[in-house]
C-alpha positions as CSV (number, residue, x, y, z in Angstrom):
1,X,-38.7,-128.8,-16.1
2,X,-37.2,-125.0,-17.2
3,X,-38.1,-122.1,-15.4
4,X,-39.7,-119.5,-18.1
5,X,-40.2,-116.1,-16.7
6,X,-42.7,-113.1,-18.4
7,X,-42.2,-110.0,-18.8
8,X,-45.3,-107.6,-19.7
9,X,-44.8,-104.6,-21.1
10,X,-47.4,-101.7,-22.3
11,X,-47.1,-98.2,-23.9
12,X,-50.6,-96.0,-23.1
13,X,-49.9,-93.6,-25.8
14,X,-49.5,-96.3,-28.3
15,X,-52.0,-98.7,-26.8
16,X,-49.9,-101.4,-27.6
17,X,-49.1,-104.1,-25.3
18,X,-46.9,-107.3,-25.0
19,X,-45.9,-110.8,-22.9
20,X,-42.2,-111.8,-23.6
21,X,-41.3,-115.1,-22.3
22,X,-38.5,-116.6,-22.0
23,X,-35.8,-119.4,-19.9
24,X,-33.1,-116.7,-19.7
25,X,-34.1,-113.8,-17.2
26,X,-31.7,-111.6,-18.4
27,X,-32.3,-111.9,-22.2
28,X,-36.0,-111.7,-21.4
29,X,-35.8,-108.0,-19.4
30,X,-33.4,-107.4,-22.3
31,X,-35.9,-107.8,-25.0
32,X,-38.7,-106.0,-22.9
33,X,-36.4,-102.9,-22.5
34,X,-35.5,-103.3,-26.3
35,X,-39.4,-103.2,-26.9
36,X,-40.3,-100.6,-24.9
37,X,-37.5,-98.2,-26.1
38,X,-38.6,-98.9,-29.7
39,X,-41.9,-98.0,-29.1
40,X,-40.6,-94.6,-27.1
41,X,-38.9,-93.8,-30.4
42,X,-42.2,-94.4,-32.6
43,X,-44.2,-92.7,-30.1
44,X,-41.8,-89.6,-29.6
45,X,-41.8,-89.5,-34.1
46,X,-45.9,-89.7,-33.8
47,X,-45.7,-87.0,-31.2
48,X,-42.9,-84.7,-33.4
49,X,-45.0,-85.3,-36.7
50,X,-48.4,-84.4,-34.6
51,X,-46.4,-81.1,-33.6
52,X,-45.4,-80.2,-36.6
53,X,-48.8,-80.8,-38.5
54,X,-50.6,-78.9,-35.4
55,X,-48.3,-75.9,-36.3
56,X,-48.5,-76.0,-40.3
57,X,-51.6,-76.0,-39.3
58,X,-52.0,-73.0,-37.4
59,X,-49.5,-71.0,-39.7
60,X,-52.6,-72.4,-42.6
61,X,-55.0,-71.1,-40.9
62,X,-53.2,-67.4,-39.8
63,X,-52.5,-67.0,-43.3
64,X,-56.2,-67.6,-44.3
65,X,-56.7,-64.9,-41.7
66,X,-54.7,-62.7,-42.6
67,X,-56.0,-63.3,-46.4
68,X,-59.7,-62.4,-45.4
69,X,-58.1,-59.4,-43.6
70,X,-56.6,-57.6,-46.5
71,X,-59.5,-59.2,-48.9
72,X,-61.9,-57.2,-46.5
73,X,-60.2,-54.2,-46.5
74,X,-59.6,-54.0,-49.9
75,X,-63.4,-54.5,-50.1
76,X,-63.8,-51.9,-47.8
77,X,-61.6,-49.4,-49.8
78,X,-63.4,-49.9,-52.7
79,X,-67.1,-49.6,-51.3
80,X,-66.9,-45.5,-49.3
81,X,-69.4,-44.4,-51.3
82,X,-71.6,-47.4,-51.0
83,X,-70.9,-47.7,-47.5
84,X,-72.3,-43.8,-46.4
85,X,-75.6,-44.4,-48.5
86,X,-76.5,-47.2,-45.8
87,X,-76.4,-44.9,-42.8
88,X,-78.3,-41.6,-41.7
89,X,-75.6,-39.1,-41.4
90,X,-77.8,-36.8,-39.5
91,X,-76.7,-36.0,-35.7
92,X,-79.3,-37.0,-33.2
93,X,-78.8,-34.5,-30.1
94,X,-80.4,-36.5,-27.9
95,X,-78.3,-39.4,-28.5
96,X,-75.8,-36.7,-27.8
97,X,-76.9,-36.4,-24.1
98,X,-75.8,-38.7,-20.9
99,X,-78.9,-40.2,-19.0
100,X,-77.2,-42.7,-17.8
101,X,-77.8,-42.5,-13.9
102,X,-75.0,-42.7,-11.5
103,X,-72.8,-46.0,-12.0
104,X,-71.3,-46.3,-8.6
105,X,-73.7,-48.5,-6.4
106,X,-74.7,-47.2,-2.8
107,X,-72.0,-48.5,0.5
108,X,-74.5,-51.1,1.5
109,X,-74.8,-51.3,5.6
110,X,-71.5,-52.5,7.2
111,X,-71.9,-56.4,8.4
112,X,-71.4,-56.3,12.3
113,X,-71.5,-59.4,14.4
114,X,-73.9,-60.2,17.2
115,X,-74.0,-57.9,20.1
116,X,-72.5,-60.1,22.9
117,X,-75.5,-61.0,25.8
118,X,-74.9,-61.4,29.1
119,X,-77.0,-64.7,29.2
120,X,-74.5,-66.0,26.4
121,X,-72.9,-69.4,27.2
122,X,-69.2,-68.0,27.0
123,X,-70.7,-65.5,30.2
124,X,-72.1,-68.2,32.3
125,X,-69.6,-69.1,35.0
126,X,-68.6,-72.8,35.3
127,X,-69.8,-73.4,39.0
128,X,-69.0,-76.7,40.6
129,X,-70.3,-78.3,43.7
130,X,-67.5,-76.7,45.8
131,X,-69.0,-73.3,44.9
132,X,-72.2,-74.1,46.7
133,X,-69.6,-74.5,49.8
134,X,-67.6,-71.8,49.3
135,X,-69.6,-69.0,48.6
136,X,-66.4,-66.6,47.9
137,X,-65.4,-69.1,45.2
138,X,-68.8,-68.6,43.8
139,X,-68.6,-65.2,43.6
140,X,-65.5,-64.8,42.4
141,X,-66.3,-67.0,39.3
142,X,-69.3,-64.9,38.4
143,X,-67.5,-61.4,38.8
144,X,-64.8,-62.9,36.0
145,X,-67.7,-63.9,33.9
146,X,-69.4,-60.4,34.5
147,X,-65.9,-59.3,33.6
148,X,-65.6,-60.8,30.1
149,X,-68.6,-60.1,29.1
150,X,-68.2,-56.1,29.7
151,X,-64.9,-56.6,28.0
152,X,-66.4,-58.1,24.8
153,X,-69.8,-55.9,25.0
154,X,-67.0,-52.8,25.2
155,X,-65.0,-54.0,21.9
156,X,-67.7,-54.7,19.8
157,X,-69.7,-51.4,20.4
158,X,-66.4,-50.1,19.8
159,X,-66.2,-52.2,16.2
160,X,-69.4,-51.6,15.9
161,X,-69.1,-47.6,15.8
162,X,-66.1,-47.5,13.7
163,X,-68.0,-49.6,11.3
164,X,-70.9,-46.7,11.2
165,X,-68.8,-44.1,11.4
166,X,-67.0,-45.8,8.4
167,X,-70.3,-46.1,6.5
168,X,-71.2,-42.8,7.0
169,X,-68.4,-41.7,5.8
170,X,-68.2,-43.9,2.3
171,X,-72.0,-42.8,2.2
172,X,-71.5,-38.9,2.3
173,X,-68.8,-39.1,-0.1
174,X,-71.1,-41.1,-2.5
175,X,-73.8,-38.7,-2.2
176,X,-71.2,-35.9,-2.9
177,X,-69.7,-37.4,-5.9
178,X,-73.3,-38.4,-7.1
179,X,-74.5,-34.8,-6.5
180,X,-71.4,-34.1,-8.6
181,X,-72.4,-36.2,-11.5
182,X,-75.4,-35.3,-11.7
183,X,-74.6,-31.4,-11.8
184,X,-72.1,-32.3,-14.6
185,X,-75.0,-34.4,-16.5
186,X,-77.0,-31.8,-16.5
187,X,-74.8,-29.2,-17.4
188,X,-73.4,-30.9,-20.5
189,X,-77.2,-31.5,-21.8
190,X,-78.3,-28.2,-21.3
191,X,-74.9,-27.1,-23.5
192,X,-76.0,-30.0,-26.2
193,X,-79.1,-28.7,-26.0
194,X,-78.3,-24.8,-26.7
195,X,-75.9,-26.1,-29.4
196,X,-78.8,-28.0,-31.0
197,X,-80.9,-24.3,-30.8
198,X,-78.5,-22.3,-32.4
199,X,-78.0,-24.5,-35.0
200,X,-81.7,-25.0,-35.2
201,X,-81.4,-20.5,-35.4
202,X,-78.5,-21.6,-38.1
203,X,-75.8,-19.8,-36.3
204,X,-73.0,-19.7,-38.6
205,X,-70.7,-21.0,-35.7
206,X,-73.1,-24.0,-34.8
207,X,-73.3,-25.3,-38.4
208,X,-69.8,-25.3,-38.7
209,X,-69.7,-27.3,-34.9
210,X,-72.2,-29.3,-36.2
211,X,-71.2,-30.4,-39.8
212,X,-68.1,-31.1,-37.9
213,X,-69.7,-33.5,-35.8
214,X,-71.4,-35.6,-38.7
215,X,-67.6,-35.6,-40.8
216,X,-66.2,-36.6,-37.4
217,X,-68.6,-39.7,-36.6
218,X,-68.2,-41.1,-40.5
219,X,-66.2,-44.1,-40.0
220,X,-63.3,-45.2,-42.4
221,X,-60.7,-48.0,-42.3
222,X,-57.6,-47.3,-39.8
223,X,-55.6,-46.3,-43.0
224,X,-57.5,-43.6,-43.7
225,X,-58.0,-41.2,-41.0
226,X,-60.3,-38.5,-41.2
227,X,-58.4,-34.8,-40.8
228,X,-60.2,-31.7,-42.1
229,X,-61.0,-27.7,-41.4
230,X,-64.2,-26.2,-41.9
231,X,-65.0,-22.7,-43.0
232,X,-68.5,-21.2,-43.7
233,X,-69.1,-18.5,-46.2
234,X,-72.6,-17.0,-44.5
235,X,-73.0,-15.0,-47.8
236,X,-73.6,-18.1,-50.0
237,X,-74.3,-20.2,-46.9
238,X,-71.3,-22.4,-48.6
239,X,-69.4,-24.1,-46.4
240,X,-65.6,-24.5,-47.6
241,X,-64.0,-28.4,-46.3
242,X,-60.5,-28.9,-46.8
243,X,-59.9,-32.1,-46.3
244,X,-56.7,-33.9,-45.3
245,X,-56.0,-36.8,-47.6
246,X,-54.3,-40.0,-47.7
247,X,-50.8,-40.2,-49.7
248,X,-50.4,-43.3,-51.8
249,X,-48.3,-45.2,-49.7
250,X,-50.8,-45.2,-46.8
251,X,-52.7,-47.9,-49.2
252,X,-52.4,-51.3,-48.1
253,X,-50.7,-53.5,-50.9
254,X,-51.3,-56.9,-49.4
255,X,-53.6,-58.9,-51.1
256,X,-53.4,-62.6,-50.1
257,X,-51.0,-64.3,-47.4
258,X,-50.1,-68.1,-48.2
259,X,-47.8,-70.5,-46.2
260,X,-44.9,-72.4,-47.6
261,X,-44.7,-75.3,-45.6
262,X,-41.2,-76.0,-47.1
263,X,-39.3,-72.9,-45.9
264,X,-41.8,-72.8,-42.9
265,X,-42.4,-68.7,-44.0
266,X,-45.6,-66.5,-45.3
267,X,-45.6,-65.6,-48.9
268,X,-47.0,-62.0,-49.7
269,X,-49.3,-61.3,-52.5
270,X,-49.5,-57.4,-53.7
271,X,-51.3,-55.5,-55.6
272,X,-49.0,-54.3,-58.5
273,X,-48.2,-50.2,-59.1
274,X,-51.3,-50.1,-61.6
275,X,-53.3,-51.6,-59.1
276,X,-52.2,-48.9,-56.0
277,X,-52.5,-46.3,-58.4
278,X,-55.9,-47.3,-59.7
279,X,-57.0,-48.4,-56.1
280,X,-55.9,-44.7,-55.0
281,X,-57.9,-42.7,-57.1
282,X,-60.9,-44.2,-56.9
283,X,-60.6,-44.1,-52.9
284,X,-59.9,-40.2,-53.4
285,X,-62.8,-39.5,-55.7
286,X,-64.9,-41.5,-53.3
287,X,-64.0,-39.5,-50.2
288,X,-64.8,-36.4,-52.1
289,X,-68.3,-37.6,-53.2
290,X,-68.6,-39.3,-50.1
291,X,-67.8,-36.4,-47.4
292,X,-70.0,-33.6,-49.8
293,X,-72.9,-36.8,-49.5
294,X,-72.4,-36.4,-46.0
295,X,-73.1,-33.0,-45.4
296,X,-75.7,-32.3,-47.4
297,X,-77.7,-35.8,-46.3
298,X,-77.2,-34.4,-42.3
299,X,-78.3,-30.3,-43.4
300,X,-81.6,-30.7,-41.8
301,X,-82.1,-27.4,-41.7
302,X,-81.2,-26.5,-45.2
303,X,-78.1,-24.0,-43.6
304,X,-75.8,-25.3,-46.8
305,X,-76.4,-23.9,-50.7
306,X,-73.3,-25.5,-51.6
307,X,-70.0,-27.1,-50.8
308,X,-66.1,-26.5,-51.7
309,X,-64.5,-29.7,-51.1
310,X,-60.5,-29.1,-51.4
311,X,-58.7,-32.6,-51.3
312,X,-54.9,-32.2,-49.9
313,X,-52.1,-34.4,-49.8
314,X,-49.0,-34.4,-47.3
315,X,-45.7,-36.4,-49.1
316,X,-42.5,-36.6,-49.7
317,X,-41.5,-35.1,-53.4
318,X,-39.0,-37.7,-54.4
319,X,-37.5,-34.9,-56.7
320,X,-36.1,-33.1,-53.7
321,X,-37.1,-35.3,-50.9
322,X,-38.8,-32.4,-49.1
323,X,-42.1,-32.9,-47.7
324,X,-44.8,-30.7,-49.3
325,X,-48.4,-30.5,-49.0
326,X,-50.6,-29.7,-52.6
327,X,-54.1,-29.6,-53.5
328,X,-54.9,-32.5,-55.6
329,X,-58.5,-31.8,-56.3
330,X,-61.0,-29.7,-55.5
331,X,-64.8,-29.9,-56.0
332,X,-67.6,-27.1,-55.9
333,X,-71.0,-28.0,-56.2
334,X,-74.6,-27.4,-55.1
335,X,-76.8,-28.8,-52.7
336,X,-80.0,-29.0,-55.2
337,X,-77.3,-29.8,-58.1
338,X,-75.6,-33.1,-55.7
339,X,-78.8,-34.4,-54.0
340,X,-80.0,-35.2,-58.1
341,X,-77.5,-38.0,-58.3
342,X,-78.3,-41.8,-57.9
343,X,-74.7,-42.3,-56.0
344,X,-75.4,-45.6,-55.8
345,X,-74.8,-46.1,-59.4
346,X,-72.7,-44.1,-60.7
347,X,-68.5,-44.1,-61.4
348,X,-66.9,-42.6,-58.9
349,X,-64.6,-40.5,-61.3
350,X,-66.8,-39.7,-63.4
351,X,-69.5,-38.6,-60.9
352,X,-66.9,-35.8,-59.9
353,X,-66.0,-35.0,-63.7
354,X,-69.4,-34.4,-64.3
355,X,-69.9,-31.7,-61.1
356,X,-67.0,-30.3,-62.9
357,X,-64.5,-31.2,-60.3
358,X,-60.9,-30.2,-61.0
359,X,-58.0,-32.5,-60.8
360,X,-55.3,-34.5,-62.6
361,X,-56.3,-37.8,-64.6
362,X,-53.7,-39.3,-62.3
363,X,-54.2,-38.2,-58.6
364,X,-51.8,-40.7,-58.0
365,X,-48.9,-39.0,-59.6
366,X,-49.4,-35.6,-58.1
């Protein structure tokens, strides 16, 4: 009767499994090997084809990302006047003040070990019945017992008081640096509150602090930072805002990111020049409207008749490719005149025609 040998052979990541049988030992382990590398190669293209999905993937989902990103922005861009009308611009002073108490926590007691006994087993000499015999043997033992123990006792009171002295230490300089914070707490309140009197008195310098402080706290998108200089006329209790404005190109253009799977590369969609353009002058006119809302909404103490609102641009003049810095538009209008406006519906552009605001059709061009 032939000899038939088996060979089993398995691949986890497949699951697949397999007997070969066979007379010939050889061609038997021949044919298992041949298996198994066939199913390394079919296992190795599963895991290359799950690599490559995983990252089209990924790149799929970055470039959805990146598609809400610029949608949102873009949303943002085009909703600064709506935005303001959802938040009270006026400054809270005591919101202004830090009552927060002191943040560093108190040294807590040091943790020092148990003060060494005389009675402790490790001080009890070992006495055998030979001691009872020799009575100097005896004595002996217990005078190196005595011995240790003084030596221990002595190096853990001398632990012990470096571990106080320590503490003490660590708890002095806490109570200095609270002491500290808490003159510096109240310090800084006491000047809040003296800048909330004056401009309570309408000090000409306080309103100017303070409608500096509600411009300053208006939050914009990254792209459009918020630079400006403040000047009060006490006369006509106007208060004069130029106002540092974005150039065109600070305008994002993106407006949706797709992947191409087949060049393995994001594919940019922008707004065209009409859109920018358009896109730009509506975020100008908004800013204006916006930043004279602004003011006027926070004047609790009725300190501002009017406002000048002078919008200025920093760019390069690609006639001479010099920078230069112009006034682009410019804005004068009342308090009693601004607060009649429904700003929640009405155009932008036309908003500021109607004040009589003066600028070019095409603030982009300028």
């Amino acid at each position: 009767m032939a000899v038939r040998y088996y060979y089993e052979v398995r691949h986890e990541g497949l699951g697949k499994h397999r007997i070969i049988t066979g007379t010939d030992e050889q061609i038997v382990k021949a044919k298992a090997n041949a298996q198994l590398a066939d199913w390394e190669r079919l296992w190795q293209d599963r895991q290359a084809a799950e690599l490559k999905r995983a990252q089209q993937q990924k790149a799929v989902a970055m470039s959805e990302y990146r598609t809400r990103q610029a949608q949102q922005l873009l949303d943002e861009l085009g909703s600064l006047l709506a935005h303001t009308l959802t938040v009270d611009d006026a400054i809270e002073w005591e919101s202004l003040k830090d009552l927060k108490p002191f943040g560093k926590p108190c040294p807590s007691l040091p943790a020092i070990s148990a003060e060494p006994q005389p009675e402790d087993e490790a001080y009890r000499p070992q006495h055998s019945l030979l001691d009872s015999v020799f009575r100097g043997k005896r004595k002996e033992k217990e005078v190196a017992a005595r011995a240790r123990f003084e030596a221990d006792h002595a190096r853990w009171v001398a632990e012990r008081d470096a571990l106080l002295a320590e503490h003490e230490r660590l708890l002095a300089e806490w109570h200095q640096e609270r002491e500290a914070h808490v003159a510096q707490q109240v310090a800084d309140n006491r000047a809040i509150e003296q800048r909330r009197q004056q401009y309570l008195e309408k000090v000409p310098a306080a309103i100017v602090d303070y409608c500096d402080m509600v411009l300053a706290r208006s939050k914009y998108p990254d792209c459009l930072p918020a630079t400006f200089e403040l000047d009060l006329l006490e006369d006509t209790r106007t208060l004069i805002v130029d106002y540092q404005l974005p150039a065109v190109e600070a305008l994002p253009r993106v407006k949706e990111v797709k992947y191409v799977a087949s060049r393995k590369e994001f594919k940019h969609s922008t707004l065209t020049d009409a859109q920018v353009n358009s896109l730009y002058d509506s975020v100008v006119y908004q800013i204006a409207l916006r930043t004279v809302h602004e003011l006027f909404e926070a004047d609790r103490v009725d300190a501002l008749a009017a406002v000048v609102f002078n919008g200025w641009v920093t760019s390069t003049d690609p006639g001479t490719g010099h920078e230069r810095t112009v006034c682009i538009l410019s804005l004068h209008t009342t308090k009693e005149q601004f607060c009649a406006i429904n700003l929640a519906r009405v155009d932008p552009k036309q908003c500021f025609r109607n004040l009589k605001g003066v600028g070019s059709p095409r603030l982009h061009s300028l």
